[in-house]
C-alpha positions in Angstrom: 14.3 -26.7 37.3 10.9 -28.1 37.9 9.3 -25.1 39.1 10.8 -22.5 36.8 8.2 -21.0 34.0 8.4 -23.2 30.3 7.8 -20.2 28.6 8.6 -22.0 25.4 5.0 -23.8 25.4 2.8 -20.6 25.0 4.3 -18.3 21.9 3.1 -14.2 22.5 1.4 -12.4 20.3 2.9 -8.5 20.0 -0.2 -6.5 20.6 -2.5 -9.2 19.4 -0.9 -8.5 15.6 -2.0 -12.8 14.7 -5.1 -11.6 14.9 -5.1 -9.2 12.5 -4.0 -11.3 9.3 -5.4 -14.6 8.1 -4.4 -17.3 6.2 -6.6 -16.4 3.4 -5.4 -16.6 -0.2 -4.7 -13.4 -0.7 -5.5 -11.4 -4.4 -3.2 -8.8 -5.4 -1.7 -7.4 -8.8 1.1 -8.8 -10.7 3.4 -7.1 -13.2 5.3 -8.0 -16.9 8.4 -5.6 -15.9 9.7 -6.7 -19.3 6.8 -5.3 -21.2 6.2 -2.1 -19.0 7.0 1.1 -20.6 6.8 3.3 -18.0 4.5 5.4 -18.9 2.3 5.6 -15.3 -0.7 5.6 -16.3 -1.1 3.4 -13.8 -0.6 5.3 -11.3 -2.8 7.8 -12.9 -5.9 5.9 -12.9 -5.2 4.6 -8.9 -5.3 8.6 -7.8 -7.9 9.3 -9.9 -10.4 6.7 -8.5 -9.2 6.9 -4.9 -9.4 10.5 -4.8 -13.2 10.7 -5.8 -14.2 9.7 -2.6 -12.4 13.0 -1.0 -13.9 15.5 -3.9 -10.9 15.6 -5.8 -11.1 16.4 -9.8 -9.5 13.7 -12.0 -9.5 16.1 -15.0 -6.9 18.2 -16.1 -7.2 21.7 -14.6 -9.0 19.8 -11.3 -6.6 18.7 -9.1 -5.6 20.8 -6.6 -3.5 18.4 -4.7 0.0 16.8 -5.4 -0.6 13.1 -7.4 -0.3 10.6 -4.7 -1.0 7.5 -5.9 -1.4 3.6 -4.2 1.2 2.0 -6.9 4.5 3.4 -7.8 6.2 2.7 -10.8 10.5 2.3 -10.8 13.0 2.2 -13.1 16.5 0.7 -13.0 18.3 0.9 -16.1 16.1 0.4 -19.1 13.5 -2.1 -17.4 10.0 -0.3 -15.4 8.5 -2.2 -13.3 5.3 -1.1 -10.6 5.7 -1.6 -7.0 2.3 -2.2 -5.0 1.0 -4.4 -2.2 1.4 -8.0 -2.1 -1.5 -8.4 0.2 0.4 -11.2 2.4 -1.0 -14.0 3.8 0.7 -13.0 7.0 1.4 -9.4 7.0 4.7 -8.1 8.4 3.3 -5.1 8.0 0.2 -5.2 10.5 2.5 -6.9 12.9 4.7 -4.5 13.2 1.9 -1.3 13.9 2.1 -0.2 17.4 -2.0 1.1 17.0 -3.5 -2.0 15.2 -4.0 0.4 11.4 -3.8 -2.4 9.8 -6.1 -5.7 9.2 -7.0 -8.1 6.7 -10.5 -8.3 5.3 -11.2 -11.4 2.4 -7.7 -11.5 2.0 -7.3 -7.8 1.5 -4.8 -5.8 3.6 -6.6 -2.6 4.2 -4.5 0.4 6.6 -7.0 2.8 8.6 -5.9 5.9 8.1 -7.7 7.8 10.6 -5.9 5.2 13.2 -2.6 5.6 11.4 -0.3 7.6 13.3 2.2 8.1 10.7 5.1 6.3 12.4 6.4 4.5 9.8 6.7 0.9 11.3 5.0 -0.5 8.2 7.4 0.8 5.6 10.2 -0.7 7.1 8.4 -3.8 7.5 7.3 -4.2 4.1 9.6 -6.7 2.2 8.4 -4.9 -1.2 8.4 -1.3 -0.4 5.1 -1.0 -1.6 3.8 1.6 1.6 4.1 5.4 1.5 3.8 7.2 4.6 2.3 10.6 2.7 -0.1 13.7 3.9 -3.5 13.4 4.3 -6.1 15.2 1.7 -9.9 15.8 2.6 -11.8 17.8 -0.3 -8.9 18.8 -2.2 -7.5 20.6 1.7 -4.4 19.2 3.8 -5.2 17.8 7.3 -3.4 19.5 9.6 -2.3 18.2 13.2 -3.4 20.5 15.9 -0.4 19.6 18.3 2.5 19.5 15.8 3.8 23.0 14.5 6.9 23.6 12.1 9.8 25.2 14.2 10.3 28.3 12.1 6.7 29.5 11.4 5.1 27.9 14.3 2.0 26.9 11.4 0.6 23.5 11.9 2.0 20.7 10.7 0.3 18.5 8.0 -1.1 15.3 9.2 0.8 12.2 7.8 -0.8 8.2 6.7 0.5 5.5 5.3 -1.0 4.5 2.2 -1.2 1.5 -0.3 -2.7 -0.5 -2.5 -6.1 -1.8 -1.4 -7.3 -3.3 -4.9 -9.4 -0.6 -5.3 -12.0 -2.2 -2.5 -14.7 0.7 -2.7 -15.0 0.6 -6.4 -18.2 -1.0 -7.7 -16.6 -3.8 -10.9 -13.8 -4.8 -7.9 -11.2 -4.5 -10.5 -8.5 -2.8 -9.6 -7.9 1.0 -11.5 -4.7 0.1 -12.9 -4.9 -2.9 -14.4 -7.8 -1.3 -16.9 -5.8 1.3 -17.2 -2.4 -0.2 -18.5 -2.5 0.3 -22.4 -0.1 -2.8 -22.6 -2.1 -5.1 -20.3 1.1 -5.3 -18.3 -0.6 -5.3 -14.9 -3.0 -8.9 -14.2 -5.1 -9.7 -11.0 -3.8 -12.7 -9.4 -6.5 -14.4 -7.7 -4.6 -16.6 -5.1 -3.6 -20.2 -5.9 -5.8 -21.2 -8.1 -4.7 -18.7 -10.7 -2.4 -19.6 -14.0 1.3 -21.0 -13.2 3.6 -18.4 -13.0 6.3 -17.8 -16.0 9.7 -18.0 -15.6 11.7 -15.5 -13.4 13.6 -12.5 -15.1 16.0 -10.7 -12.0 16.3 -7.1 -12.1 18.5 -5.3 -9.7 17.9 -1.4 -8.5 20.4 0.3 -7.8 20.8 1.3 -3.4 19.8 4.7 -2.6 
């Protein structure tokens, strides 16, 4: 046995995915699901500031695109509560990309879409469901792929991302849309460890699919 190969004493790393996540502590938004009322505006205010930087209209009678936004709020029973990115420490979701989309900046998950390849690897990853693999919108106009066409029609097919919360990095304050937006201050910025000791637990179950 002496000569075999210890491969115990050097761990891989899968397409270098280590070094795409840190062990930063990580920012990301928190939710009251007791005190949420459903009423999306947080989801509202995320389209709305992410979609300026692609010419899209946050007004009513603007937007000529379908309302994708970076936070999704749920409802099981009587309770609402928004889903969105936990910005992890150590990413399961940028381990698992085949194409290296994803990487951590200051703590900040960030996807590429134009590297994104819509495969889908991420969602599955994610222990919080908070990634949508979704069409991709330039100037109010659906990318289209120029190798992919729809059996029937033979048109092209619409290029596909996945998307998520990024704390609202290319806004100027660096406070995230939604949490301004929430008219019961539901939604709170939790900066890491040093922010306020967390309160007590409430469980709420959705029902499977």
């Amino acid at each position: 046995m002496s000569g075999a190969r210890n491969t115990l004493s050097r761990p891989t790393n899968r397409m270098g995915s280590a070094d795409r996540t840190s062990a930063i502590a990580s920012s990301f938004v928190v939710a009251d699901g007791g005190q949420c009322i459903g009423c999306k505006a947080c989801e509202l205010a995320c389209f709305a500031v992410h979609g300026q930087a692609d010419g899209i209209g946050a007004s009513v009678g603007t937007v000529s695109v379908p309302v994708v936004p970076k936070v999704y709020v749920v409802r099981a029973g009587d309770t609402y509560v928004p889903v969105q990115c936990r910005h992890c420490e150590n990413a399961p979701c940028a381990h698992a990309c085949p194409v290296q989309a994803i990487r951590q900046e200051d703590g900040v998950v960030m996807i590429d879409e134009e590297r994104c390849i819509g495969c889908t690897s991420c969602v599955l990853a994610c222990p919080f469901g908070a990634i949508e693999v979704s069409p991709v919108y330039r100037a109010g106009h659906v990318i289209r792929q120029s190798g992919l066409t729809h059996r029937a029609n033979r048109t092209a097919l619409p290029r596909t991302a996945a998307s998520k919360c990024d704390l609202c990095a290319e806004t100027e304050n660096g406070q995230p849309a939604c949490v301004e937006a929430c008219p019961n201050h539901v939604l709170r910025l939790a900066n890491g460890i040093s922010d306020s000791p967390p309160e007590p637990r409430r469980e709420v179950f959705f029902p499977r699919l």
